[in-house]
DOBADREN-964003 format. One record per residue (C-alpha): x, y, z; residue number from 1. Coordinates in nm, 2 decimals, decimal comma. Each point is the difference from the previous one (the first is absolute). Example, Ala and Ser with C-alpha at 12.3 -4.5 7.8 and 13.67 -1.06 7.14 Angstrom:
BEGIN
u  v  w  i
1,23  -0,45  0,78  1
0,14  0,34  -0,07  2
//
This chain:
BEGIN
u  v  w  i
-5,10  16,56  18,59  1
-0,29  0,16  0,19  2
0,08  -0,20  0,30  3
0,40  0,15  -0,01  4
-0,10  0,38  -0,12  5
-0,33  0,08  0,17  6
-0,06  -0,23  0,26  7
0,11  0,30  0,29  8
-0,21  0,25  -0,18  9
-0,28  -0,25  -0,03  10
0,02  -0,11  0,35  11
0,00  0,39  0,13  12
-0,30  0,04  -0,15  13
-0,21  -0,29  0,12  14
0,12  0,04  0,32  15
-0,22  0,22  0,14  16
-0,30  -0,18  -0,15  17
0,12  -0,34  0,21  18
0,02  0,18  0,30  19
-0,38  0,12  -0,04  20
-0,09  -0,37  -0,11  21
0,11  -0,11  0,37  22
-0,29  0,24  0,14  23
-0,25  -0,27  -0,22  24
0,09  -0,35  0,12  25
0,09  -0,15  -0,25  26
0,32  -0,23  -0,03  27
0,28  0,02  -0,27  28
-0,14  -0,38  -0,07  29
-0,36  0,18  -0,08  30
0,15  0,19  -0,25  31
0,17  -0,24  -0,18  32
-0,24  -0,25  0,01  33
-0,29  0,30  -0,13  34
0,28  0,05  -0,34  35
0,00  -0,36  -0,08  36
-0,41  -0,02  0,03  37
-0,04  0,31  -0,23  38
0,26  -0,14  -0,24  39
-0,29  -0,27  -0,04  40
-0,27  0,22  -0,16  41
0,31  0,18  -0,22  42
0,10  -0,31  -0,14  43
-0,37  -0,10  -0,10  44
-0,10  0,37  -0,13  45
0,32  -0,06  -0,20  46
-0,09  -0,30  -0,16  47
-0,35  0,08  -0,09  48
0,17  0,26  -0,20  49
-0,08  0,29  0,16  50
0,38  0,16  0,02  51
-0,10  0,35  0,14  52
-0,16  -0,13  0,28  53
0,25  -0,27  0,12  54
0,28  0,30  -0,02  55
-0,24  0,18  0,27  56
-0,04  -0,32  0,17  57
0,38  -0,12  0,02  58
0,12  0,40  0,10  59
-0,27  -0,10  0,32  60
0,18  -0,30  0,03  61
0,37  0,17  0,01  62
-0,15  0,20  0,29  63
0,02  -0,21  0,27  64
0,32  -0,21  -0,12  65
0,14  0,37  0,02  66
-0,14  0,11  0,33  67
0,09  -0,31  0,22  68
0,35  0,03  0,07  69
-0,04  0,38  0,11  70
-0,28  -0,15  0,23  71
0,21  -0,28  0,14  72
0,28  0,26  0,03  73
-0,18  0,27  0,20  74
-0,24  -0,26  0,21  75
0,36  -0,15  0,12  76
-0,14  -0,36  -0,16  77
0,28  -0,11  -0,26  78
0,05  -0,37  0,05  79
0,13  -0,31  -0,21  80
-0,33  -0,12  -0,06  81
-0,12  0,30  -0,15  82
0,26  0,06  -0,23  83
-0,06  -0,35  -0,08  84
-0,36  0,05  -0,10  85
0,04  0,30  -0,17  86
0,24  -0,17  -0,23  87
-0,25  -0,31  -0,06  88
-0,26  0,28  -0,04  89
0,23  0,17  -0,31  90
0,03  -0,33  -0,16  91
-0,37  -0,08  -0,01  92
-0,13  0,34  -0,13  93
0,25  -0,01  -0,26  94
-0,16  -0,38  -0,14  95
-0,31  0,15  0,06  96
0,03  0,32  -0,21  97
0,24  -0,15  -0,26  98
-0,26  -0,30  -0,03  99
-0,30  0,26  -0,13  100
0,24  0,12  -0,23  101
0,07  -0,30  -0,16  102
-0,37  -0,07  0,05  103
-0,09  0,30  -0,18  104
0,31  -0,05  -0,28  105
-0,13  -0,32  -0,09  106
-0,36  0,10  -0,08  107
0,11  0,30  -0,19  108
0,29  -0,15  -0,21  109
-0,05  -0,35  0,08  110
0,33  -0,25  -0,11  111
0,29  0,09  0,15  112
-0,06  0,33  0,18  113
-0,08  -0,15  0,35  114
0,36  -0,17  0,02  115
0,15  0,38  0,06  116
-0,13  0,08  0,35  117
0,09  -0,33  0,10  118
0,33  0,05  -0,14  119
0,08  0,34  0,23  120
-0,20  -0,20  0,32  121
0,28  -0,27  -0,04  122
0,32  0,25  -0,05  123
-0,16  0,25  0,29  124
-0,04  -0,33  0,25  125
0,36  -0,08  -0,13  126
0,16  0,35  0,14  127
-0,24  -0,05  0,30  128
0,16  -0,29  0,07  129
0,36  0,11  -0,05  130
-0,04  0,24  0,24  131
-0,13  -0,21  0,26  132
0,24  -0,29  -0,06  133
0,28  0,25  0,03  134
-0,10  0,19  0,28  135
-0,02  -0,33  0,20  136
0,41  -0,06  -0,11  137
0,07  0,34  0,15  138
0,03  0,17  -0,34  139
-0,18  0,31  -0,17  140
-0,22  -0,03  -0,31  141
-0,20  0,33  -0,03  142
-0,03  0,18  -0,28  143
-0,08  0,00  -0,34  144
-0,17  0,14  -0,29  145
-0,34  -0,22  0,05  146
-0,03  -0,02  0,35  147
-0,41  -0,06  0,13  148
-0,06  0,40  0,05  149
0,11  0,08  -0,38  150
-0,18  -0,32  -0,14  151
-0,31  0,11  0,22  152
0,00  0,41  -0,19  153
0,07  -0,18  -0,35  154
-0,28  -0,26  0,00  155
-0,21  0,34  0,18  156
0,08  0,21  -0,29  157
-0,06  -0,30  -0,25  158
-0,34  -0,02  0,12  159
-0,11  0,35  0,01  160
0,09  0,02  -0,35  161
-0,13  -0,30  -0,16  162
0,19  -0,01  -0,33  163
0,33  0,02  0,19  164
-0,04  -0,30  0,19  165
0,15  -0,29  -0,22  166
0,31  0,21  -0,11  167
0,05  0,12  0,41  168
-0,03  -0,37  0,08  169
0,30  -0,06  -0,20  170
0,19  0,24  0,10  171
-0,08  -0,13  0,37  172
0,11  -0,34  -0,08  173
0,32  0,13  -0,18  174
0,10  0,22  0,30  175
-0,13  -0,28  0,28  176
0,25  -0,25  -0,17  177
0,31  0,28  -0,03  178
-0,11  0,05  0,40  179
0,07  -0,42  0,09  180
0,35  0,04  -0,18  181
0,09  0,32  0,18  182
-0,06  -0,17  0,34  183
0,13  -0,33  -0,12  184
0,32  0,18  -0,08  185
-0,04  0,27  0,34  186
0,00  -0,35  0,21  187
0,24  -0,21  -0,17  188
0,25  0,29  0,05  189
-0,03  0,00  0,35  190
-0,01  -0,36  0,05  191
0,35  0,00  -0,19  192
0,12  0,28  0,18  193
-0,09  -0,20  0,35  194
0,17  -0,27  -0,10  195
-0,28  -0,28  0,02  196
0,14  -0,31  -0,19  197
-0,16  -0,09  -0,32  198
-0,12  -0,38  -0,01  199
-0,29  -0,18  -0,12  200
-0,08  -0,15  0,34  201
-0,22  0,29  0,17  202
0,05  0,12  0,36  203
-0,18  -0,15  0,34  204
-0,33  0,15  -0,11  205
-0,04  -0,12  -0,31  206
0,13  -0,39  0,00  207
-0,18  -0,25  -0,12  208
0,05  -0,22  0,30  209
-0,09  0,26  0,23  210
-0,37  -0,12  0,07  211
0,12  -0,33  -0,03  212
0,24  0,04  0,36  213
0,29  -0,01  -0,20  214
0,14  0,38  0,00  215
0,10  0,21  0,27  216
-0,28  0,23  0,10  217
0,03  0,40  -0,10  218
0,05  0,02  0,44  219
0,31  -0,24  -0,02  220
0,13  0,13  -0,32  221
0,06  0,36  0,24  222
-0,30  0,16  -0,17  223
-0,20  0,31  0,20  224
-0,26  0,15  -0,17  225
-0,05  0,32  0,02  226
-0,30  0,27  0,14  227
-0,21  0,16  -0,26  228
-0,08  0,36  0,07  229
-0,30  0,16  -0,16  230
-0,22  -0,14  -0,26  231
0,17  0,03  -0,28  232
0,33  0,01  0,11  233
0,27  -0,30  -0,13  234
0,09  -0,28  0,26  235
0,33  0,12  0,20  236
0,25  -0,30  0,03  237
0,32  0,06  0,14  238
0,28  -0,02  -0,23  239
0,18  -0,19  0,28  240
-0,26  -0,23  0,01  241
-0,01  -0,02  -0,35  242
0,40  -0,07  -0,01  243
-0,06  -0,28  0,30  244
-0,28  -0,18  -0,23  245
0,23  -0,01  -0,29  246
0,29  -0,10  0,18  247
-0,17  -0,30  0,23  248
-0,08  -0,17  -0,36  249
0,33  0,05  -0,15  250
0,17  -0,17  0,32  251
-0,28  -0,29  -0,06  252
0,12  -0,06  -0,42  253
0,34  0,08  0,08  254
0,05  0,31  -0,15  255
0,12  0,24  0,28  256
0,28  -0,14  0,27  257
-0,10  -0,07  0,34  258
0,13  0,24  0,34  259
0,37  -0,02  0,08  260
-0,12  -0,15  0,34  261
-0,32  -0,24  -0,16  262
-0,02  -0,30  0,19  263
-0,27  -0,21  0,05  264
-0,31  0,08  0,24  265
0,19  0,40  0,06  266
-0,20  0,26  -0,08  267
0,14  0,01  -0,37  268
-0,10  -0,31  -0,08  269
-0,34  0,18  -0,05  270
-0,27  -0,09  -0,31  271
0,22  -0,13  -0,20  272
0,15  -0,28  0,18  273
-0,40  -0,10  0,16  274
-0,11  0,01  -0,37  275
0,32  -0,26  -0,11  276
-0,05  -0,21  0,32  277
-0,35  -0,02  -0,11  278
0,05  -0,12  -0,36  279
0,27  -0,20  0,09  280
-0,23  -0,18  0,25  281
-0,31  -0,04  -0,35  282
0,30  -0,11  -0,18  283
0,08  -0,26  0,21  284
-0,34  -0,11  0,10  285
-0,12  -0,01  -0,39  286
0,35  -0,22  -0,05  287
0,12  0,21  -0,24  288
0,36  0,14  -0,01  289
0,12  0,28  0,21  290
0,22  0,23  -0,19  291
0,34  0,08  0,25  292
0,14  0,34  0,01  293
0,36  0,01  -0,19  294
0,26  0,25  0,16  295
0,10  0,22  -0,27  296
-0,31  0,06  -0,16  297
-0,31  0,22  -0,03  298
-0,26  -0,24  -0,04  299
-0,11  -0,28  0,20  300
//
């Protein structure tokens, strides 16, 4: 929600303060790796018990996470492998910090009470992930109710007012898990909408047999990937390239007809027919059967 309403107005007004960060030295990577240190001492002022304190502690934390992009964007150094950090970086503060909680939960209430932050770590890493698997399929899954800004003020607020903390934390969990279904349903929308064929044997990337030499590499399957742009920016893959991925696999199972002018070893007879000559030739070699083609229908 912040990151769809407020994310222009937020970036406006950190931009000037990245471009005077470039006069200092210091990297984007300095700043994200100085938000995941200070998340340290948070997490361990938290679970001693001393809420105040760790609310100081995590706002000093927020800082830098806040502050990097507008450096990498005005120092001209946005790259793949620093939106890749700062991702990792977000992930381990958020174990940290929700670690001290249920430190702190469980030697003030004891039982039970430590389960909860673990509970909104797992559905947080959940919507993290959906968002990251999608984004690699070519799809969109931002948004939300719970995204990491909103959980971030309503675990702030919870601590700064002690009392408040337990009932916020549900609330945060109860929003976080509403969040995974939006983007469950945001992505499975699109993926319908694009046409991808449903089937319980997964795409090129995600076989089985894949590190075993079987499958046909993401290259052969007519996968590009995409160039990231800025640090927190999602991973650009070209719905063509996308659409060539997709259609390379169904060719190999059978499920999309060949070129009007396929014929062996032309330029149509691409990914698909390497990948069948290839498991034709395991087939064979294992002595097992070779399934033929039959004219007429849409599986091998």
């Amino acid at each position: 929600m912040f990151d769809g309403r407020f994310r222009g107005g937020v970036d406006r007004a950190v931009k000037p303060i990245g471009g005077a960060l470039t006069k200092t030295g210091l990297s984007p990577d300095h700043l994200t790796a100085l938000g995941m240190i200070l998340a340290v001492p948070a997490a361990v002022v938290i679970g001693s018990g001393h809420t105040l304190i760790g609310f100081f502690l995590l706002m000093f934390a927020a800082v830098p996470d806040l502050l990097d992009g507008a450096l990498a964007k005005a120092s001209g150094r946005s790259s793949v492998r620093g939106a890749f950090f700062d991702s990792v970086s977000d992930r381990v503060t958020d174990i940290l910090i929700l670690g001290g909680v249920a430190w702190y939960l469980q030697d003030r209430y004891h039982g039970h009470a430590f389960a909860l932050p673990f509970a909104i770590l797992g559905a947080s890493l959940l919507i993290s992930y959906q968002r990251a698997k999608a984004e690699s399929l070519g799809f969109d899954a931002k948004g939300g109710l719970m995204e990491r800004a909103e959980r971030v003020v309503v675990l702030c607020a919870g601590l700064a007012f002690g009392f408040l903390l337990v009932p916020l934390l549900w609330v945060m969990l109860g929003l976080t898990l509403v969040t995974a279904v939006q983007r469950f349903v945001k992505v499975w929308r699109q993926a319908t909408a694009a046409g991808v064929p449903s089937s319980s044997e997964p795409p090129v990337g995600d076989r089985d047999d894949e590190a075993g030499g079987g499958g046909a590499s993401p290259a052969e399957a007519g996968e590009t990937a995409g160039a990231r742009s800025g640090r927190s920016g999602a991973p650009v893959l070209p719905e063509l390239a996308v659409a060539a991925r997709w259609r390379a696999w169904r060719e190999a199972n059978g499920w999309a007809p060949r070129h009007p002018h396929y014929s062996p070893g032309s330029a149509q007879a691409g990914a698909a027919d390497r990948w069948r000559e290839r498991r034709r030739a395991r087939l064979e070699a294992e002595g097992r059967p070779v399934a033929r083609r039959r004219s007429g229908t849409r599986r091998p």
